[in-house]
C-alpha positions in Angstrom: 103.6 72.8 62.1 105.8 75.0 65.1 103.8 77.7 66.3 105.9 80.5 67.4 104.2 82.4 70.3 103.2 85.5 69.3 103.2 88.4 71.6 101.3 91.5 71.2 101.3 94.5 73.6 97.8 96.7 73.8 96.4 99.0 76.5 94.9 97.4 79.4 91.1 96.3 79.7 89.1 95.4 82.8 89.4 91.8 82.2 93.7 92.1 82.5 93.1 94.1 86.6 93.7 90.7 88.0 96.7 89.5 86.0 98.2 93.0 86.0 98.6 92.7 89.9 100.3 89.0 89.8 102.9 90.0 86.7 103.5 93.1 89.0 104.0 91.0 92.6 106.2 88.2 90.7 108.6 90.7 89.1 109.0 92.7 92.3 108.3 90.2 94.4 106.2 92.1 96.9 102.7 94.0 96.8 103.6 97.4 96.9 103.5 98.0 92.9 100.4 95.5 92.2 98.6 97.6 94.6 100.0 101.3 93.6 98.6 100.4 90.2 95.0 99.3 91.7 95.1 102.8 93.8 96.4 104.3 90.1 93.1 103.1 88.7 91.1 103.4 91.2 91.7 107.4 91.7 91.3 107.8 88.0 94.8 108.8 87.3 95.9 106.3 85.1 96.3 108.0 81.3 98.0 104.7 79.6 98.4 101.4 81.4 100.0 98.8 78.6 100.1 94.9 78.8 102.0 92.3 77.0 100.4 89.6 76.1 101.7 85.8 74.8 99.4 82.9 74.0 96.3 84.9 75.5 98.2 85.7 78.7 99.3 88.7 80.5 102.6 88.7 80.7 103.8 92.3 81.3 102.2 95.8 82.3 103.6 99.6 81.9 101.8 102.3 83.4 102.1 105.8 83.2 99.8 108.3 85.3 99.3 111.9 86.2 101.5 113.9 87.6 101.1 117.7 88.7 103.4 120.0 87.7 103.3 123.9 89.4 102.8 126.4 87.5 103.1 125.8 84.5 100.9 124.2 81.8 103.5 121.2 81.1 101.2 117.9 81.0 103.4 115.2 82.1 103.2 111.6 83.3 105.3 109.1 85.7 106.3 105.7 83.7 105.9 104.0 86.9 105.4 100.9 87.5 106.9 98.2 85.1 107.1 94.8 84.9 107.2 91.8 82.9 106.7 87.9 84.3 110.4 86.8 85.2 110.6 83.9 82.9 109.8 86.3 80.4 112.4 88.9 81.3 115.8 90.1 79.4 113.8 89.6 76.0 112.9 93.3 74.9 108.9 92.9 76.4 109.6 95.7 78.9 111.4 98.3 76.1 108.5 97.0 73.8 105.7 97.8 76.0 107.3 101.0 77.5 108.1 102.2 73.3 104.0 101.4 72.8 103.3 103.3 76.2 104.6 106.1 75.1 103.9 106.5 71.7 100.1 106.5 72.7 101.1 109.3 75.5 102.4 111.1 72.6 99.0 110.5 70.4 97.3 111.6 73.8 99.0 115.2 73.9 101.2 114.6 77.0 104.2 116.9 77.0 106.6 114.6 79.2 107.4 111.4 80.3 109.1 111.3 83.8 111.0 108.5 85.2 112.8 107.4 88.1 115.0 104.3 87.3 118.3 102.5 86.2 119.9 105.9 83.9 121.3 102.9 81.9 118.0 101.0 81.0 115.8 104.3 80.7 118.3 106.2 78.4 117.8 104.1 75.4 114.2 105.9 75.4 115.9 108.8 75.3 115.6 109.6 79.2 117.6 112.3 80.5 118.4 113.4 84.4 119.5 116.8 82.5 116.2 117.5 81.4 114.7 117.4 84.9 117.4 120.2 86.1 114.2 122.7 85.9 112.6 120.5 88.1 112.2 119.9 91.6 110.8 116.7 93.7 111.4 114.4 96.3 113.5 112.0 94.2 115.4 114.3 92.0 118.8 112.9 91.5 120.7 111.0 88.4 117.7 108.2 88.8 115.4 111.0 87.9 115.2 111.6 84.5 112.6 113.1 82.0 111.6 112.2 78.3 110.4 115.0 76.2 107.2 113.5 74.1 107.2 117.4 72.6 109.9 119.2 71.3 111.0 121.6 73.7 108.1 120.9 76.4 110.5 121.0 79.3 112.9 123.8 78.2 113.3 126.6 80.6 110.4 125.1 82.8 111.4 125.8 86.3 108.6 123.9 88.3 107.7 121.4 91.4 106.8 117.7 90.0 104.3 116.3 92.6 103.4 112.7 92.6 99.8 111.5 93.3 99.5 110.0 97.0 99.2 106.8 95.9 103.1 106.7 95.1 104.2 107.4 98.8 103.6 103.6 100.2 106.0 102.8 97.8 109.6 103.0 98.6 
C-alpha cells in the first residue's frame, strides 16, 4: 500500500513557533520574516497565523496581523509574511493556506485584507491596487493592493494604513 502524503493547513499552535521561523528563513533565505513573525506574536498582534502541515511537519506559514487604519472604523489586516519550505513550493500550499487564512479572517469579522506583493500572484485572491486608492502608506504603489473580506468595507474610505513597528526592520 502507497501512502499519499496528506497535507492539511490549520492555525498555528505553540508547539509549530519553532518550525514557523525555519520554513520562514529557508523560503526567504534570511531572518528578517522568521523574526517579524516572533515580534508579531510577541506584541499580541497576530489575528490568524496559518501552517501547512505534511507527514506531521510544518511545512508552510501565512500570517495576517493588525493594522491601524485612521479614522475610520475599517478593521483590516496585513497578509504578511508567507512562506512555504522550497522543496515544497510551486504546488498550490501557499494559495491553500493564504485561501484558509482568510476565510477564518472573514469568520473573525475583519473588513480587509491588505497586501503588499507580486499584483500577479495576489490577484487570484481577488487583490486589487484600485481598492487601496482611498488609502495612504508608506508602500502604496501597484504592489499595494487590498482584498475586501466585506462587501463594500473599503468604499469611499479615505484613510492612513499604519503598520505595527515590528514591520519596519523588514525591507
Amino acid at each position: 500500500m502507497i501512502r499519499t502524503p496528506m497535507l492539511s493547513t490549520r492555525e498555528e499552535m505553540r508547539r509549530d513557533y519553532d518550525a514557523i521561523g525555519v520554513v520562514h528563513q529557508a523560503a526567504f533565505g534570511r531572518s528578517a520574516e522568521a523574526a517579524l513573525v516572533e515580534r508579531l506574536r510577541d506584541n499580541g498582534l497576530i489575528v490568524v497565523s496559518m501552517v501547512a502541515e505534511m507527514n506531521d511537519a510544518i511545512i508552510g506559514n501565512v500570517v495576517f496581523s493588525a493594522l491601524s487604519i485612521e479614522p475610520g472604523a475599517t478593521v483590516a489586516v496585513a497578509l504578511a509574511p508567507a512562506a512555504v519550505l522550497p522543496p515544497y513550493q510551486r504546488l498550490g500550499i501557499g494559495t491553500k493556506l493564504i485561501s484558509a487564512g482568510l476565510n477564518l479572517c472573514r469568520r473573525r469579522s475583519v473588513d480587509a485584507a491588505i497586501v503588499l506583493g507580486d499584483p500577479q500572484y495576489y490577484q487570484r485572491f481577488g487583490f486589487s491596487s484600485a481598492l487601496t486608492s482611498g488609502l495612504t502608506s508608506r508602500y502604496a504603489g501597484r504592489h499595494w493592493m487590498a482584498l475586501e473580506l466585506v462587501p463594500h468595507a473599503l468604499a469611499g474610505v479615505a484613510a492612513v494604513v499604519a503598520y505595527p513597528g515590528a514591520f519596519t526592520t523588514v525591507d
